[in-house]
C-alpha positions in Angstrom: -88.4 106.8 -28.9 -87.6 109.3 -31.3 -87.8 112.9 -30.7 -89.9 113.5 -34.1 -91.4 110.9 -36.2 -92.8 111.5 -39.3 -95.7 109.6 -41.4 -98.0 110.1 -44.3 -95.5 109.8 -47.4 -96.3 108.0 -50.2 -96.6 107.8 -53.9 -99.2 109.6 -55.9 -100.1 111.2 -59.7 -99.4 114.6 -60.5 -101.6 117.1 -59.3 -102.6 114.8 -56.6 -102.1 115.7 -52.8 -100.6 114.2 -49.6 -100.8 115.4 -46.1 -97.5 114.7 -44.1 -97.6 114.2 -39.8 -94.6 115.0 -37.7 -95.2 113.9 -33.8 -93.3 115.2 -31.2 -92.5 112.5 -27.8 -91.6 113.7 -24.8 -92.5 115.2 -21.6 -92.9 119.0 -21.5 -92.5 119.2 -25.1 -92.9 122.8 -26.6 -92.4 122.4 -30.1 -91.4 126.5 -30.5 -90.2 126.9 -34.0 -90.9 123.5 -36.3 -90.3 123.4 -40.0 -90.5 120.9 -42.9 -87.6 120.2 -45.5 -87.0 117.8 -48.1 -84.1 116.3 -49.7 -82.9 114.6 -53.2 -80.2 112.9 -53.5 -76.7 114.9 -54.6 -78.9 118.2 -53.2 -79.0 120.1 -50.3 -82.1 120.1 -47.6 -84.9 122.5 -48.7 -86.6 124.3 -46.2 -90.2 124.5 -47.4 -92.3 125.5 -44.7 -92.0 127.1 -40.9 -94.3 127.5 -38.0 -93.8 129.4 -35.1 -96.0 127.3 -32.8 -96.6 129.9 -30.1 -98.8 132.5 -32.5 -98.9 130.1 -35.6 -97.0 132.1 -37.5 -96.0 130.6 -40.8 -93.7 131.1 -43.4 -92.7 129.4 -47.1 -90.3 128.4 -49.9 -91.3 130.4 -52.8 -91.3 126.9 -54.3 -94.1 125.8 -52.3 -96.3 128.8 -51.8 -99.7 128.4 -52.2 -99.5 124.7 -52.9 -98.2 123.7 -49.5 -100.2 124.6 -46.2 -98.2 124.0 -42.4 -99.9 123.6 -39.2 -99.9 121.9 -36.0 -102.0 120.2 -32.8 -100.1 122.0 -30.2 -102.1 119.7 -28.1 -101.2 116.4 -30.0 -97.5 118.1 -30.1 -98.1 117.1 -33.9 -97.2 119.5 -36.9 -98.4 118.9 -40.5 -97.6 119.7 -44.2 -100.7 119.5 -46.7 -99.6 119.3 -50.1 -101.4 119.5 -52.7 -101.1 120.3 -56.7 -97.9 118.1 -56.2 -95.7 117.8 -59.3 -93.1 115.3 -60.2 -90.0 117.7 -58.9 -91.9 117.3 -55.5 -90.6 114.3 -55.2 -88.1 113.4 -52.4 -87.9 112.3 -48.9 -89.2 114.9 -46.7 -87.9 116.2 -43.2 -89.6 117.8 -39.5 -87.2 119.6 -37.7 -87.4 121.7 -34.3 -85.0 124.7 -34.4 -82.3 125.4 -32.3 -84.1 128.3 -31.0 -87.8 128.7 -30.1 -88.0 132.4 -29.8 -90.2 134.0 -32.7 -87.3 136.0 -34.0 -85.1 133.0 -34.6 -88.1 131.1 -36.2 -88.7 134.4 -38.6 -85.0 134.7 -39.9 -83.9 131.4 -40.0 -87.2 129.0 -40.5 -86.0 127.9 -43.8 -81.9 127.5 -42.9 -81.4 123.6 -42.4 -78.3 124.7 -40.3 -81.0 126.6 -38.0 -82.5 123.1 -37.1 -81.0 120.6 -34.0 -83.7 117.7 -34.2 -84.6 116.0 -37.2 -87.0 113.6 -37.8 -85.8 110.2 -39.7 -88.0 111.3 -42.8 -90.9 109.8 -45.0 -90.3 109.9 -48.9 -92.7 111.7 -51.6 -92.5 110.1 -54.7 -95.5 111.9 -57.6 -95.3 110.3 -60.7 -96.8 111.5 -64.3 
């Protein structure tokens, strides 16, 4: 079973939205600091969004403010992206990822560092066509 599994990708217009789900498995699962990232091909992983599941603190890519909401189901150990007002450069397959660290500080300073992240999900791609 995979340690993060994400769903809800897809293809839609310009301007349109899609809400992505990243579940966590496992026993005694504390999710501490989760993020989402994407990635096009030739291009390095974006970090777009960060939630410090503890308080719900949240922080974002300039390239995503305001367009992109995170937030979780601490119950459900599930974390979500709502996009919306998606353009075409949105496009690309799109990552959850728990942090190496799950203290509030590390979440804060490093939320959007790809290199801050040890589990990945296997991603779900994001194609928005004009």
């Amino acid at each position: 079973q995979e340690p993060l599994l994400e769903s809800g990708g897809g293809s839609v217009q310009v301007g349109g939205s899609l809400r992505l789900a990243c579940a966590a498995s496992g026993d005694n699962y504390r999710l501490g600091c989760m993020a989402w990232f994407r990635q096009t091909p030739g291009k390095e992983r974006e970090g777009l969004a960060t939630i410090y599941t503890d308080t719900g603190l949240e922080t974002y890519a300039d390239s995503v403010k305001a367009r992109f909401t995170i937030s979780q189901d601490s119950a459900e150990k599930m974390v979500y992206l709502q996009m919306n007002s998606l353009k075409p450069e949105d496009s690309a397959m799109y990552y959850c990822a728990q942090a190496k660290y799950g203290n509030a500080g590390y979440c804060r300073h490093r939320g959007l560092d790809p290199m801050a992240f040890k589990t990945w999900g296997q991603g779900t791609q994001v194609t928005v066509s004009s």
